[in-house]
C-alpha positions, 0 to 999 in steps of 0.5 A, spaced: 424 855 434 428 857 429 436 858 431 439 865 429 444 862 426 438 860 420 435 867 421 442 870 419 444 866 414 436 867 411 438 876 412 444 874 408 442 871 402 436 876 402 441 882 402 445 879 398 439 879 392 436 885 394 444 889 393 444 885 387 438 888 384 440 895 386 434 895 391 438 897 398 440 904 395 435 907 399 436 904 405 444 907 405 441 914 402 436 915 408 438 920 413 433 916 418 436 910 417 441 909 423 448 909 422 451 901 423 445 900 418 448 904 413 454 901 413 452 894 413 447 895 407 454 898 403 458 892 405 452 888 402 452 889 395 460 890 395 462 886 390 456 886 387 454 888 381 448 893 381 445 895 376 444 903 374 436 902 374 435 898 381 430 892 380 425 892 385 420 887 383 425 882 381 428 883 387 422 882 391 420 876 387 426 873 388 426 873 395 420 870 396 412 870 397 412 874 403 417 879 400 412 880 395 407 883 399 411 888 402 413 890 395 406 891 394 404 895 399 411 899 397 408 899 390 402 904 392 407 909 395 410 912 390 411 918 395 415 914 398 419 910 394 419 914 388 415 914 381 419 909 378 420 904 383 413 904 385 411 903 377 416 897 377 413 894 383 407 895 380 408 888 376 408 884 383 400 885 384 397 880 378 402 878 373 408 873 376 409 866 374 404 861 374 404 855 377 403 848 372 395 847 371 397 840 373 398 842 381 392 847 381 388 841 377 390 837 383 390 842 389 382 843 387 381 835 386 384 835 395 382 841 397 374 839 394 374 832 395 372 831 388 375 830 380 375 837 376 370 835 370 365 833 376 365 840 379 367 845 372 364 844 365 370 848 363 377 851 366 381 854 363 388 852 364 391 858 362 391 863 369 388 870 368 392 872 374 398 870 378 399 873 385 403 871 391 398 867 395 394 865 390 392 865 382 385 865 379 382 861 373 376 862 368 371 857 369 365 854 367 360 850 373 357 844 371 350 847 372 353 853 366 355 860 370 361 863 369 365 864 375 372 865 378 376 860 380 382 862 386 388 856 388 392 858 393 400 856 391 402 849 393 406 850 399 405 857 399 404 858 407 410 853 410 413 859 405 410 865 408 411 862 415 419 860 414 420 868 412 414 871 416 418 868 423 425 871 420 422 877 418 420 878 427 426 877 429 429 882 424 424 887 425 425 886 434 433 886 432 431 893 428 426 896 433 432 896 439 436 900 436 431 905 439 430 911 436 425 912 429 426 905 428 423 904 435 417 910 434 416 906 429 414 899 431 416 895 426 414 889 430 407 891 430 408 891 423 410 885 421 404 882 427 399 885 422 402 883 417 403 876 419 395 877 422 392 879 414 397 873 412 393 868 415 387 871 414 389 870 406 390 864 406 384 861 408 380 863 402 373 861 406 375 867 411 376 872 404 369 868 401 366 869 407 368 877 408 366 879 400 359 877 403 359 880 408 361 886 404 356 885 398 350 885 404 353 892 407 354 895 400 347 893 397 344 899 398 350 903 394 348 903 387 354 903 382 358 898 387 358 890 386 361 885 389 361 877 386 356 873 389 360 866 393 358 859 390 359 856 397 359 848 394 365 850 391 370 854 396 374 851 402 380 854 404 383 853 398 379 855 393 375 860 392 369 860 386 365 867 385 361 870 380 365 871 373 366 879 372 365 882 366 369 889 364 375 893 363 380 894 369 381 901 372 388 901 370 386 901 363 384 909 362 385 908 355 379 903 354 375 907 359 376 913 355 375 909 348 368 905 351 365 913 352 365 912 360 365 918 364 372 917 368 371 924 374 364 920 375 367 913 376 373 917 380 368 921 385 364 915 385 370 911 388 372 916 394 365 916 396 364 909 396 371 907 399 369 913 405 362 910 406 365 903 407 371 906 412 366 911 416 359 909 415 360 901 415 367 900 419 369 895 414 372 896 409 376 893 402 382 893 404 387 891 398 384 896 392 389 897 387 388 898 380 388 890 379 383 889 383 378 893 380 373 893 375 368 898 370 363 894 367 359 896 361 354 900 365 359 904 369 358 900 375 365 899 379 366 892 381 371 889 386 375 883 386 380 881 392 377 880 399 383 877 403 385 884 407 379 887 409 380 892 414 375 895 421 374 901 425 371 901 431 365 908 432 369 911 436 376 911 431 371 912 425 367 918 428 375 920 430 377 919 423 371 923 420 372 929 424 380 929 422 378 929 415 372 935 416 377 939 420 383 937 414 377 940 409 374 946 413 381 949 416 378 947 423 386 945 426 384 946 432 379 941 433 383 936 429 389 938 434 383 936 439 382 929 437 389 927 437 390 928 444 381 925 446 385 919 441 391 919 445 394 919 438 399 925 441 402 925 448 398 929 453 405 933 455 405 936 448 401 943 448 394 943 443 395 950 441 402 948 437 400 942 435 395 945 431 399 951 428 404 944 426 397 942 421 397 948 420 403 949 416 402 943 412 395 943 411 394 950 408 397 949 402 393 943 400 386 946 402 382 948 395 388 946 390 386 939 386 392 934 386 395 935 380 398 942 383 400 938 390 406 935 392 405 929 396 412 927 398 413 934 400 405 934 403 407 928 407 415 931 409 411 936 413 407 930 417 412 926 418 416 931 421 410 933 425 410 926 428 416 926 430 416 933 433 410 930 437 412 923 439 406 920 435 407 912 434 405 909 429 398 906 430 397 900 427 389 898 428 390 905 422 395 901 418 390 899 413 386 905 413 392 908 412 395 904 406 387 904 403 387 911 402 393 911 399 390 907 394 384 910 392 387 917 391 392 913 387 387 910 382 382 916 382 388 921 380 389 916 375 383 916 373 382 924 373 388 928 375 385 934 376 380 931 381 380 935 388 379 929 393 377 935 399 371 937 394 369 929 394 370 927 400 367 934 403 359 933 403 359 925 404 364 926 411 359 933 412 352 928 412 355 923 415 357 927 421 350 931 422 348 924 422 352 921 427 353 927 432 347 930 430 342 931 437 338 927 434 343 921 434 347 924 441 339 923 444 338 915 441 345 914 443 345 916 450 338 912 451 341 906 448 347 907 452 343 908 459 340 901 458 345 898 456 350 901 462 345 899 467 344 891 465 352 891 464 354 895 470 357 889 475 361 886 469 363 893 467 366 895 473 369 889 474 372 890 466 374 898 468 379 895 474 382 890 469 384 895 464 385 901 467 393 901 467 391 902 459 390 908 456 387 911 449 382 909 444 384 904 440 383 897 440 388 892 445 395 891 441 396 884 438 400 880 442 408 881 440 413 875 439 419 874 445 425 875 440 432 873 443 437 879 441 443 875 438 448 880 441 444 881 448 445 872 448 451 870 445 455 877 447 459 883 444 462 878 438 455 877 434 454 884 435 456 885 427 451 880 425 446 883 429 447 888 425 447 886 418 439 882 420 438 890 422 440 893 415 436 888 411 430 888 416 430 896 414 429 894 407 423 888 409 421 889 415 422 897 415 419 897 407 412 895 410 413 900 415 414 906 411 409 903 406 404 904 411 407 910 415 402 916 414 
């Protein structure tokens, strides 16, 4: 177990490089941000030299892969952190330093079991990109396919490891002070990120999603998915299809090769709904990056190592809020909040719908151009502070995902209307899912299944009927010894200074996926 006093001296230098780089500035200006806080995050940069434009990627980068991550995340929340910051933290998605080409020679001959000329004809020593976890070479089999090769960093997860243990003890340390550190749950955070990071670092986990995915999206024209070339992936390495296009970050090129972007936008709204709703599992990481226009229009997707889920009974939850979002229906999405136990039961429906009210109104019928997201998404942190709602982290993804998509699809077409686009493909899916014909084939599957599962049932029924709610069982949370609760009152102020820079690690993928 890893002692406090490494936990504190790793929070120190941390918040030493992150006031260095300006990047603590916010966390002293929040008025959320609990009082000690405040201070310990001014004592950090004292003495520093901070720069006038603060400089979040290469703070980020310079703590560490794990860090990274949460820069990313930040990266597609510029309600949040801001246009500038979320522009300067873009440049940690795909364009940090590239490992030397002579350990990703040696990492792929280790991990495959065979020399690198037996395996690729041609691999290009240069990296088309450098992420995090990982970076991904242009490569030709020896049977002449073009493909991608993707590396995992050597030593990469004893670093993800080292700083994800630091990162529960800061987030259990920020998460006591109670209060809106408390609502919430940054430790249930950081549990989903150390749960997504796990699933990252097995490329045969990303290699097996992305088949799954392709055999869940074949029926979707204008989708692609590289196919997976199995005798050369394992945990390691990861070899696919080579994808031939332009990136959607590049709106110029798209413009200049005549494709219609309001088209591809639309498209990519639909596409994401579809695999969200209609499938439950969705590509969970669809930054600008990670996605492609080939030369007949079709969006292709790269980057499976975050895959997100949703049950039927959330999903079902998710198309009705959206369709009541749409529609001006507020009471009903007030009424799924409380079935979902999203919203305390003591709070009063009716008032909870007059709160969506006055946040949703002013969106309905306008195209994102004329809305204010920040002042949008004021309003509903504010509702979920007035109604005690916790974050809820089987959504976290989903939320993070959205986010996501109407970033690219504003890019793409400013003047797109996402209630417009969203509207029918919800609309369908509901008359389908909860139509009387599908009410009437549920309720007889449903009736055969009860009958042949009624003894385990009602033994499952008395087991968990102390938990409440539909979503699905919290993943398990660390013990953390609190160091001012074991060592007494003297330590409390080191406490504090693993509080103020879990704000700005832990707390930052918080509020990158509060929403």
């Amino acid at each position: 177990m890893t002692s406090h006093v490494t936990h504190l001296w790793r929070i120190l230098k941390w918040g030493r490089t992150l006031a260095r780089h300006g990047a603590l500035r916010g966390i002293e200006q929040d008025l959320n941000t609990p009082r000690p806080v405040r201070r310990i995050a001014r004592l950090a940069r004292f003495g520093a030299r901070v720069p006038k434009q603060a400089r979040y990627a290469e703070a980020f980068g310079a703590i560490g892969p794990a860090a990274i991550k949460l820069g990313q995340m930040l990266a597609t929340r510029p309600d949040l952190v801001g246009e500038e910051p979320a522009h300067d933290l873009l440049s940690l998605q795909d364009s940090l330093p590239p490992v030397p080409f002579a350990a990703i020679r040696a990492a792929v001959e280790q991990s495959l079991g065979r020399p690198l000329e037996t395996l690729y004809s041609r691999f290009d020593e240069q990296p088309v990109g450098a992420a995090s976890i990982a970076q991904v070479h242009r490569a030709v089999t020896a049977d002449g396919r073009d493909v991608a090769v993707k590396v995992v960093r050597p030593g990469v997860e004893a670093q993800f490891a080292r700083d994800i243990d630091t990162y529960e003890w800061a987030a259990a340390h920020l998460e006591a002070l109670g209060g809106e550190a408390a609502r919430l749950r940054p430790r249930l955070v950081i549990a989903n990120l150390k749960r997504w990071t796990a699933r990252e670092l097995d490329l045969r986990r990303e290699a097996a999603s992305a088949s799954e995915l392709a055999e869940a999206m074949e029926p979707v024209a204008g989708y692609v998915v590289p196919g997976i070339d199995w005798d050369r992936t394992s945990g390691r390495v990861l070899t696919l299809d080579w994808i031939d296009g332009i990136k959607i970050s590049n709106r110029a090129a798209l413009v200049a090769a005549g494709h219609d972007l309001s088209d591809i936008a639309a498209r990519l709204v639909n596409t994401f709904l579809r695999q969200a709703i209609a499938e439950g599992y969705f590509h969970a990481d669809m930054h600008q990056g990670n996605l492609f226009v080939k030369a007949n229009g079709d969006i292709a997707a790269i980057d499976f190592g975050i895959m997100g889920r949703i049950d039927r009974r959330a999903r079902t939850w998710l198309a009705e809020i959206l369709y009541g979002l749409i529609t001006g229906n507020y009471r009903r999405v007030a009424e799924i909040h409380f079935e979902a136990q999203y919203v305390p039961a003591h709070h009063d429906v009716a008032e909870f719908a007059t709160a969506l009210r006055a946040v949703g109104e002013p969106m309905r019928g306008k195209a994102v151009s004329e809305l204010s997201v920040g002042q949008m998404l004021d309003g509903l942190f504010a509702i979920t502070r007035d109604f005690d709602m916790q974050t809820q982290p089987h959504l976290l993804l989903l939320q993070k995902t959205m986010v996501m998509v109407e970033g690219v699809a504003t890019m793409l077409d400013p003047d797109i209307n996402m209630w417009d686009v969203s509207g029918p493909y919800v609309k369908a899916w509901l008359r389908d899912e909860l139509g009387p014909e599908a009410k009437a084939a549920d309720a007889i599957h449903e009736g055969v299944g009860l009958i042949t599962r009624l003894p385990a049932l009602l033994k499952r029924i008395e087991d968990a009927f102390p938990q409440k709610g539909g979503a699905p069982p919290l993943p398990p949370l660390p013990t953390v010894d609190l160091v001012w609760n074991r060592r007494g009152r003297g330590l409390k102020a080191l406490g504090y200074v693993a509080v103020a820079v879990g704000s700005a690690l832990a707390g930052a993928g918080v509020m990158a996926f509060w929403g």
